[in-house]
N, C-alpha and C positions, 0 to 999 in steps of 0.2 A: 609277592613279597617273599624275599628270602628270608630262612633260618637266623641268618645272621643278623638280619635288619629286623626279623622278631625279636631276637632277644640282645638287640643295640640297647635298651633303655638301663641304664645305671641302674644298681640294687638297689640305692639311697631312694630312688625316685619310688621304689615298691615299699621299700621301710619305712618312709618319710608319715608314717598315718596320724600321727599328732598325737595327742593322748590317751585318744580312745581305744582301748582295744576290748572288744565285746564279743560274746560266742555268740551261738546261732538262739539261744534262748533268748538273749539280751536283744537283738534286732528286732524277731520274732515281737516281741512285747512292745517296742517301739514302735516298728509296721502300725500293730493293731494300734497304737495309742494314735499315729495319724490317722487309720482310718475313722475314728472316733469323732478327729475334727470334720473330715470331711462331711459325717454325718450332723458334727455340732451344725456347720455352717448352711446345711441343706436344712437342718430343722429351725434355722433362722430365720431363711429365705422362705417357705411357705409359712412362715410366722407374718413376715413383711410381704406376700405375694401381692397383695393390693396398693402397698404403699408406691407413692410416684417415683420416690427416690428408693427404691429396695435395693439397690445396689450398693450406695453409700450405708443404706441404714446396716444391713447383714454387715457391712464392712465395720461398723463402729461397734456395733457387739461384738465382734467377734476379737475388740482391742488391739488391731490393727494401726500403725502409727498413722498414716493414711484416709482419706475418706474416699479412696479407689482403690484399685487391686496392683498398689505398688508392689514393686518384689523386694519386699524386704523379709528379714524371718518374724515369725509371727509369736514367737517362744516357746517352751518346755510346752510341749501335750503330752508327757510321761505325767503319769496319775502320780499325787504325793506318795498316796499308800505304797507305793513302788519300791522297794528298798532297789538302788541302782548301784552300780558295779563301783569299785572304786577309784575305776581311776576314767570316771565319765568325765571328770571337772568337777573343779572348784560349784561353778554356778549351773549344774545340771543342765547344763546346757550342748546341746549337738544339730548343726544343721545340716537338713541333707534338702535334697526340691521337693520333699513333702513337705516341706514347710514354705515351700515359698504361696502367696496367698493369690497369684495368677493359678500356680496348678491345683490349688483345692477349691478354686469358684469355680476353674474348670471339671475338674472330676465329680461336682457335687452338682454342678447342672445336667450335665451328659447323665450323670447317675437318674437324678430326676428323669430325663427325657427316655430312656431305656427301662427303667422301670413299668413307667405308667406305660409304654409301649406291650411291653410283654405282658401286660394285665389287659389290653385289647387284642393283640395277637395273638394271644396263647388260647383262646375262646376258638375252640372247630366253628369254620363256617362264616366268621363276621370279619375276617380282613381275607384275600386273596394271599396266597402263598408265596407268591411271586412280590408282593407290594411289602408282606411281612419283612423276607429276604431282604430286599430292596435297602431296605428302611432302614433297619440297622444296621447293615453294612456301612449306610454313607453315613449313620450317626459314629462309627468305630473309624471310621475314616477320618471325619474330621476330630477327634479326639486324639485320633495318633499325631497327625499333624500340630495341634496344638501343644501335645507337649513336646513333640521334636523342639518346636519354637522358642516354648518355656524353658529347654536345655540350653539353646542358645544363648538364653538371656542371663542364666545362672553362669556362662563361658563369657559374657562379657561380650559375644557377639550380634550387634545390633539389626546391621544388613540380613545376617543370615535371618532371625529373629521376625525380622517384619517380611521375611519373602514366605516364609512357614506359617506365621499367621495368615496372611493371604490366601496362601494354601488349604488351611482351615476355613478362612468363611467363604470360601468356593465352595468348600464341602459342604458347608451351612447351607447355603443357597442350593444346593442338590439337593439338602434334607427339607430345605423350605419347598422345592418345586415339588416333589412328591406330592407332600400333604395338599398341595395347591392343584394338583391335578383334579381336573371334572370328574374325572370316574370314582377317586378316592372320596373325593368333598360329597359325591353321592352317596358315603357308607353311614350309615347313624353312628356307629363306633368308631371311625376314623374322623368323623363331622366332630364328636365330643372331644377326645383326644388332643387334635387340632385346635381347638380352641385354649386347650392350655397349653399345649406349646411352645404354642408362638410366642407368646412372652417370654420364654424360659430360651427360644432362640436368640428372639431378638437380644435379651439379655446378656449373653455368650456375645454376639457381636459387640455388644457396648462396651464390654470387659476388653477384647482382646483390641477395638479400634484406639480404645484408649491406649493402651500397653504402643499401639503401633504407633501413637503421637508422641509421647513419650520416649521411644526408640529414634523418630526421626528427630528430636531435638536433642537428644546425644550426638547423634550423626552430625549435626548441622554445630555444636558447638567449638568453638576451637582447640588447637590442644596445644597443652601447654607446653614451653621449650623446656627443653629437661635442664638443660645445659645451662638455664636463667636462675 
């Protein structure tokens, strides 16, 4: 790419930021107030971990317009005590993809699954080094992939969207076959671990097959004449 064709994009297109203009503290404070949800919605989920429908149910706590992980925004997670900038908006309101509620069922499951991970592999001697390695990597693998997917979906890109999911429960099924291996299933600590899981994976798949039905019946609707 040339020089020129870096800097082809119009000013207006960089000035264009809508009303928000915030310093590095004001994001800063935002960040963390996502990361908050993410934790809301993980302490929902082993709230609901038995429930049949935990997916719905986490979804309807968490006041969600939806009873799945539409992408829609989920609203203000800035704390009221927060005195915000003044020119956030009228309605305190700012969207960015931490808020959409595909990427925080995603970061808050993967969170779950890496956690209780490094509470079994971080122990000298009871997982193999190689399987530890292993293991997260392909769980960081398919987390990347999914939100690549989740950018997609925030672009309005549906095709790209469900070929990146895909992408991701390939990676799922990597992190499922691991734990599924005979040598591993023979660990006591990998045998434990393993058993909660797999709910938390299969979970993750429910979420993102759903997103990928949803994608194909955009794809598959018509579109309308502009010109009508």
């Amino acid at each position: 790419m040339s020089k020129d064709e870096f800097d082809g994009a119009p000013e207006s297109d960089w000035e264009d930021r809508g009303d928000v203009a915030w310093n590095e503290f004001d994001w800063e404070r935002y960040l963390r107030a996502q990361d908050e949800t993410v934790n809301r919605y993980l302490a929902y989920y082993e709230t609901f971990r038995n429930h049949p429908q935990r997916i719905d149910e986490v979804a309807r706590h968490m006041e969600w317009e939806n009873g799945d992980e539409a992408p829609a925004s989920t609203g203000s997670a800035v704390e009221e005590t927060d005195e915000l900038p003044e020119d956030f908006g009228e309605d305190g309101e700012v969207y960015t993809l931490h808020k959409n509620p595909i990427f925080i069922a995603t970061r808050a499951l993967y969170l779950r699954l890496r956690r209780n991970w490094e509470l079994v592999a971080g122990q000298p001697g009871k997982v193999p080094q190689s399987l530890a390695v292993t293991y997260l990597s392909a769980l960081q693998h398919g987390e990347d992939q999914a939100v690549q997917a989740i950018h997609a979906l925030e672009f309005g890109d549906f095709a790209m969207a469900i070929s990146l999911f895909k992408r991701a429960l390939s990676a799922l099924n990597g992190s499922l076959a691991l734990l599924n291996d005979p040598a591993a299933c023979r660990l006591p600590t990998v045998e434990t671990y393993r058993a909660e899981a797999l709910t938390t994976l299969f979970d993750l798949r429910e979420v993102w097959l759903r997103v990928i039905s949803e994608c194909r019946a955009e794809l598959q609707r018509p579109v309308e004449d502009e010109d009508s």
